[in-house]
C-alpha positions in Angstrom: 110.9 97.4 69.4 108.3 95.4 67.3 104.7 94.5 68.1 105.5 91.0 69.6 108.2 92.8 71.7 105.5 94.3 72.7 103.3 92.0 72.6 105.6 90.4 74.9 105.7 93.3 77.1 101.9 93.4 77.3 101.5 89.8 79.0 104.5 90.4 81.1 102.3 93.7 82.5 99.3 91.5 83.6 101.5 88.5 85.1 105.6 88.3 85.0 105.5 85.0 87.0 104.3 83.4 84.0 106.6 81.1 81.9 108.4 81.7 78.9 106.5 79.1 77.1 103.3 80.4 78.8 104.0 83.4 77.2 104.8 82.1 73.8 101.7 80.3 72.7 100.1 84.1 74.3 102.1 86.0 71.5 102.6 83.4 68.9 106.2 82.8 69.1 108.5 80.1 70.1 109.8 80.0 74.1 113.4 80.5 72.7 112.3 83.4 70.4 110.5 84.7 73.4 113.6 84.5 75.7 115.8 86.4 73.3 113.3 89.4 73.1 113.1 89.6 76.8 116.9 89.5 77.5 117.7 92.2 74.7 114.8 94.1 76.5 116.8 93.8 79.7 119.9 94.8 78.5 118.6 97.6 76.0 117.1 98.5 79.3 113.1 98.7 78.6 112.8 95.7 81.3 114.6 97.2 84.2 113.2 94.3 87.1 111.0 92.3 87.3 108.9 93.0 91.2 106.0 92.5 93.5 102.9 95.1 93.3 102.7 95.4 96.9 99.9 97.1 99.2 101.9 98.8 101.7 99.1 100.1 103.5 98.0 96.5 104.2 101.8 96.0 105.8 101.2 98.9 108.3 102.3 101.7 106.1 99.0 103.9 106.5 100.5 107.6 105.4 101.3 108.0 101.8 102.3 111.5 101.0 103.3 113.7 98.2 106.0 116.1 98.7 107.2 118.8 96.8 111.1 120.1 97.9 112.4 123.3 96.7 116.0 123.1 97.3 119.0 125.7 95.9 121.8 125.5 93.6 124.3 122.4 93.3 122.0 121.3 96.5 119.5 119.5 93.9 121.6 116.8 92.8 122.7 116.2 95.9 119.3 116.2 97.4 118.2 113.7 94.8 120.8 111.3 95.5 120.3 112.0 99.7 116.8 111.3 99.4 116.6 107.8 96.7 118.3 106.2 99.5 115.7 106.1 102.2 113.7 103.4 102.4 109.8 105.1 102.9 110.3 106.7 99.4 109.1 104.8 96.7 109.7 107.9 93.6 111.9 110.5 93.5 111.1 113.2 90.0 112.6 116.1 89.4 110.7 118.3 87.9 109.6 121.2 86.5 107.1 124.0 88.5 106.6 125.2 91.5 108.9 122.4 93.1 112.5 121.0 92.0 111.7 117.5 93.3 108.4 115.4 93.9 108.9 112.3 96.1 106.7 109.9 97.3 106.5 108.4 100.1 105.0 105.3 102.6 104.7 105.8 105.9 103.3 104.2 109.2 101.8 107.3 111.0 101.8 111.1 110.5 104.8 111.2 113.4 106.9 109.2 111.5 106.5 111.4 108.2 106.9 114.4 109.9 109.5 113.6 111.2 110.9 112.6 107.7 110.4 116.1 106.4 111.9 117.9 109.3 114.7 116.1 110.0 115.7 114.5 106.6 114.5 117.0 104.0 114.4 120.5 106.2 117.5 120.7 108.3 119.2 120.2 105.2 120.9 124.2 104.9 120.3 123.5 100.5 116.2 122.7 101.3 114.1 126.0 101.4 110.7 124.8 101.5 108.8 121.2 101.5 105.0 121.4 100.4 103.7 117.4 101.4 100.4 116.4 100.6 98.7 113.5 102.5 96.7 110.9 99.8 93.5 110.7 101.6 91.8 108.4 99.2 93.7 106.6 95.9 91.5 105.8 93.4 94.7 104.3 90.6 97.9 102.9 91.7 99.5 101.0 88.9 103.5 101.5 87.5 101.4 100.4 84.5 100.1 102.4 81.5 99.0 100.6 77.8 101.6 100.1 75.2 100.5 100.8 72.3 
């Protein structure tokens, strides 16, 4: 990884709709050398997709919550695999603390995220304890950070 590659990254960030060629005469570098950065970024597995920023809370999706899951044992893993499928969570860490997992999650209403927690996270026999947070006001929400 070199500065155009990222470079290359760095224009990507603001706009990935944005042409190869657009993109070359923004780094100073030809469209083809441009295209061979970005495909041995997607197979080295720095670019894993390219997606829409959405608003979710604009497509109904009201409730975003933060919750912490203590689970036990050889549950964890399976825990973490149980819970990447559903479609309301958006993250899934695990992590270090008071918690084994962190997910977040979107939501319509408070029903249909309690009901999440009970019936999805809590009757599993593996999940001790949930701790969810509700995001009452969200002043950042970007997948990006600065690459320096």
């Amino acid at each position: 990884m070199d500065e155009l590659d990222k470079k290359i990254l760095r224009v990507m960030q603001k706009d990935c709709r944005r042409s190869f060629r657009e993109i070359s005469k923004e780094v100073g570098a030809t469209p083809v050398t441009v295209i061979n950065r970005v495909r041995n970024m997607e197979k080295a597995g720095i670019l894993k997709g390219y997606c829409a920023d959405i608003n979710y809370e604009k497509l109904g999706y009201g409730i975003t919550a933060i919750i912490g899951v203590i689970a036990e044992g050889a549950g964890l893993k399976r825990l973490e695999e149980d819970v990447s499928k559903f479609d309301n969570i958006k993250l899934v860490y695990e992590v270090t603390g008071d918690t084994d997992v962190v997910l977040i999650g979107a939501f319509r209403d408070m029903k249909e995220m309690q009901s999440f927690v009970k019936e999805r996270l809590l009757a599993k026999n593996f999940v001790t304890k949930t701790i969810t947070q509700v995001v009452t006001n969200v002043y950042k929400d970007s997948p990006k950070i600065d690459i320096k």
